[in-house]
C-alpha positions, 0 to 999 in steps of 0.5 A, spaced: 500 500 500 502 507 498 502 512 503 496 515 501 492 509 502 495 508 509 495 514 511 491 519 508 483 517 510 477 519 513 478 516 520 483 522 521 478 527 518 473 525 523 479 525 529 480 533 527 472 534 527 472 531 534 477 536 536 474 542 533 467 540 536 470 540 544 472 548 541 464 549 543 463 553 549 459 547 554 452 548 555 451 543 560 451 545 568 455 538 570 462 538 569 463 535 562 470 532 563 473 535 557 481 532 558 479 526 558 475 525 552 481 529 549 486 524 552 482 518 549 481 520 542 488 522 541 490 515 544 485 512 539 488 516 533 495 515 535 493 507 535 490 508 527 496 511 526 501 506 528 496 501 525 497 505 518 504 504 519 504 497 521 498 492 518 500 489 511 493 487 509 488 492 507 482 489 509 485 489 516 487 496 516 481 498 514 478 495 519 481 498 524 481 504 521 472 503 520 472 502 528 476 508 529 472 512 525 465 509 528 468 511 535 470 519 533 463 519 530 460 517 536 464 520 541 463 527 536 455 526 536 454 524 544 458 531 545 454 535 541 448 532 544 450 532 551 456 536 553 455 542 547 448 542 546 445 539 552 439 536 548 439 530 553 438 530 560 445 530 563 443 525 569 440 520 564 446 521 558 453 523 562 458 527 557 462 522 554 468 526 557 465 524 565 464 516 563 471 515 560 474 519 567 469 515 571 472 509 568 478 511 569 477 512 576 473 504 577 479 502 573 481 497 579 474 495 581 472 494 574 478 490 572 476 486 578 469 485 576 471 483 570 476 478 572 470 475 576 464 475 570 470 472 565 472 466 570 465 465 571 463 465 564 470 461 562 469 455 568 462 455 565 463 455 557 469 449 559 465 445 563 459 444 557 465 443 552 467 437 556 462 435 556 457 436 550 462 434 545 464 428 547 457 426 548 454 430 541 460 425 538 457 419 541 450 420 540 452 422 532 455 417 531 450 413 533 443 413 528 438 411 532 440 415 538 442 421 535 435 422 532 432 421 538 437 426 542 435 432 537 429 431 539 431 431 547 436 437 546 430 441 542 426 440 548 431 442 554 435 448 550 427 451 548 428 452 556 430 458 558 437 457 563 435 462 567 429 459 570 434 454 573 437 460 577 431 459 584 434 451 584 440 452 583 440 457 589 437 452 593 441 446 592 448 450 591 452 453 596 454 459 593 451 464 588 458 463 584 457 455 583 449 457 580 452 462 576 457 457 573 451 451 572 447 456 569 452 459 564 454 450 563 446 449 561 446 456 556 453 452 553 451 444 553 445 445 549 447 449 543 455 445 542 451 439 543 446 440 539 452 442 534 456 437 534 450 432 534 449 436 527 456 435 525 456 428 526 450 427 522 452 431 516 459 429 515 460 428 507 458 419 507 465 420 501 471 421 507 467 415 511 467 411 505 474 412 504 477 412 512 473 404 511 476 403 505 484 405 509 481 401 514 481 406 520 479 404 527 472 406 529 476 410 535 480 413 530 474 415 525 471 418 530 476 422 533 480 423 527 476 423 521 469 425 524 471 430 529 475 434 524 469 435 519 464 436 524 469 442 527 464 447 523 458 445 526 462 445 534 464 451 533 457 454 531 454 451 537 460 454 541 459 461 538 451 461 540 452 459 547 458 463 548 454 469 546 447 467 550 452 465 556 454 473 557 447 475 557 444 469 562 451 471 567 449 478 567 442 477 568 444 472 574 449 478 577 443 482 577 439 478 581 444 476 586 451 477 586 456 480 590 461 482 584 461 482 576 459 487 572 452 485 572 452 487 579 457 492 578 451 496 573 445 494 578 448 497 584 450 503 582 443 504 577 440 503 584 443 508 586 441 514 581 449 513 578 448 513 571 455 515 570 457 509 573 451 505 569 453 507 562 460 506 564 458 498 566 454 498 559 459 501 555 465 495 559 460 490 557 459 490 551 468 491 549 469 484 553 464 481 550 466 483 544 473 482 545 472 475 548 468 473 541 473 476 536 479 472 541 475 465 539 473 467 532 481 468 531 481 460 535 476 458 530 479 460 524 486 457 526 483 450 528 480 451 522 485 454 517 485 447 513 479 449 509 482 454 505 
C-alpha cells in the first residue's frame, strides 16, 4: 500500500472534527470532563496511526481504521448532544468526557469485576465443552440415538437457563457455583446440539474412504469425524458463548456480590448513571473482545479449509 492509502483517510478527518467540536463553549451545568475525552481520542488516533504504519493487509487496516472512525463519530455526536448542546438530560446521558474519567477512576474495581464475570463465564463455557462434545460425538455417531437426542436437546435448550437460577440457589452453596451451572446449561445445549449436527452431516465420501484405509472406529471418530464436524462445534460454541454473557449478567443482577452485572445494578440503584453507562459501555468491549479472541481460535483450528 502507498502512503496515501495508509495514511491519508477519513478516520483522521473525523479525529480533527472531534477536536474542533470540544472548541464549543459547554452548555451543560455538570462538569463535562473535557481532558479526558481529549486524552482518549488522541490515544485512539495515535493507535490508527501506528496501525497505518504497521498492518500489511488492507482489509485489516481498514478495519481498524472503520472502528476508529465509528468511535470519533460517536464520541463527536454524544458531545454535541450532551456536553455542547445539552439536548439530553445530563443525569440520564453523562458527557462522554465524565464516563471515560469515571472509568478511569473504577479502573481497579472494574478490572476486578471483570476478572470475576470472565472466570465465571470461562469455568462455565469449559465445563459444557467437556462435556457436550464428547457426548454430541457419541450420540452422532450413533443413528438411532442421535435422532432421538435432537429431539431431547430441542426440548431442554427451548428452556430458558435462567429459570434454573431459584434451584440452583437452593441446592448450591454459593451464588458463584449457580452462576457457573447456569452459564454450563446456556453452553451444553447449543455445542451439543452442534456437534450432534456435525456428526450427522459429515460428507458419507471421507467415511467411505477412512473404511476403505481401514481406520479404527476410535480413530474415525476422533480423527476423521471430529475434524469435519469442527464447523458445526464451533457454531454451537459461538451461540452459547454469546447467550452465556447475557444469562451471567442477568444472574449478577439478581444476586451477586461482584461482576459487572452487579457492578451496573448497584450503582443504577443508586441514581449513578455515570457509573451505569460506564458498566454498559465495559460490557459490551469484553464481550466483544472475548468473541473476536475465539473467532481468531476458530479460524486457526480451522485454517485447513482454505
Amino acid at each position: 500500500m502507498t502512503w496515501k492509502k495508509r495514511f491519508l483517510r477519513v478516520t483522521h478527518l473525523l479525529f480533527l472534527i472531534l477536536l474542533l467540536v470540544q472548541l464549543l463553549p459547554d452548555r451543560s451545568a455538570k462538569d463535562v470532563h473535557t481532558g479526558a475525552l481529549i486524552a482518549f481520542a488522541v490515544g485512539l488516533e495515535a493507535a490508527a496511526l501506528i496501525g497505518s504504519f504497521l498492518i500489511k493487509k488492507a482489509e485489516s487496516l481498514s478495519l481498524l481504521l472503520d472502528i476508529a472512525g465509528f468511535i470519533f463519530v460517536l464520541l463527536t455526536v454524544w458531545s454535541l448532544a450532551t456536553a455542547k448542546f445539552n439536548i439530553l438530560n445530563d443525569v440520564l446521558f453523562p458527557a462522554p468526557g465524565k464516563v471515560l474519567a469515571q472509568f478511569a477512576e473504577d479502573r481497579e474495581k472494574i478490572l476486578i469485576n471483570i476478572r470475576s464475570s470472565l472466570g465465571i463465564t470461562l469455568q462455565g463455557f469449559l465445563l459444557a465443552a467437556v462435556a457436550a462434545i464428547p457426548l454430541g460425538l457419541f450420540l452422532g455417531w450413533n443413528a438411532r440415538l442421535g435422532g432421538a437426542a435432537t429431539y431431547i436437546s430441542k426440548f431442554f435448550s427451548s428452556i430458558p437457563p435462567i429459570v434454573y437460577i431459584p434451584y440452583g440457589i437452593a441446592l448450591l452453596p454459593t451464588f458463584r457455583s449457580v452462576s457457573v451451572f447456569v452459564i454450563f446449561l446456556a453452553t451444553f445445549w447449543p455445542v451439543f446440539a452442534g456437534t450432534m449436527s456435525g456428526v450427522m452431516h459429515v460428507d458419507q465420501r471421507i467415511i467411505d474412504s477412512a473404511k476403505v484405509l481401514n481406520v479404527r472406529k476410535p480413530e474415525m471418530l476422533f480423527s476423521v469425524i471430529l475434524p469435519a464436524a469442527l464447523p458445526q462445534i464451533f457454531l454451537g460454541c459461538n451461540q452459547g458463548l454469546s447467550v452465556s454473557f447475557i444469562l451471567l449478567t442477568s444472574a449478577e443482577m439478581i444476586g451477586a456480590r461482584d461482576g459487572m452485572g452487579y457492578y451496573v445494578k448497584y450503582y443504577s440503584d443508586f441514581g449513578d448513571y455515570t457509573r451505569t453507562i460506564t458498566g454498559l459501555l465495559v460490557i459490551g468491549i469484553v464481550v466483544i473482545a472475548v468473541t473476536f479472541l475465539f473467532n481468531q481460535l476458530q479460524h486457526y483450528l480451522l485454517r485447513w479449509k482454505k
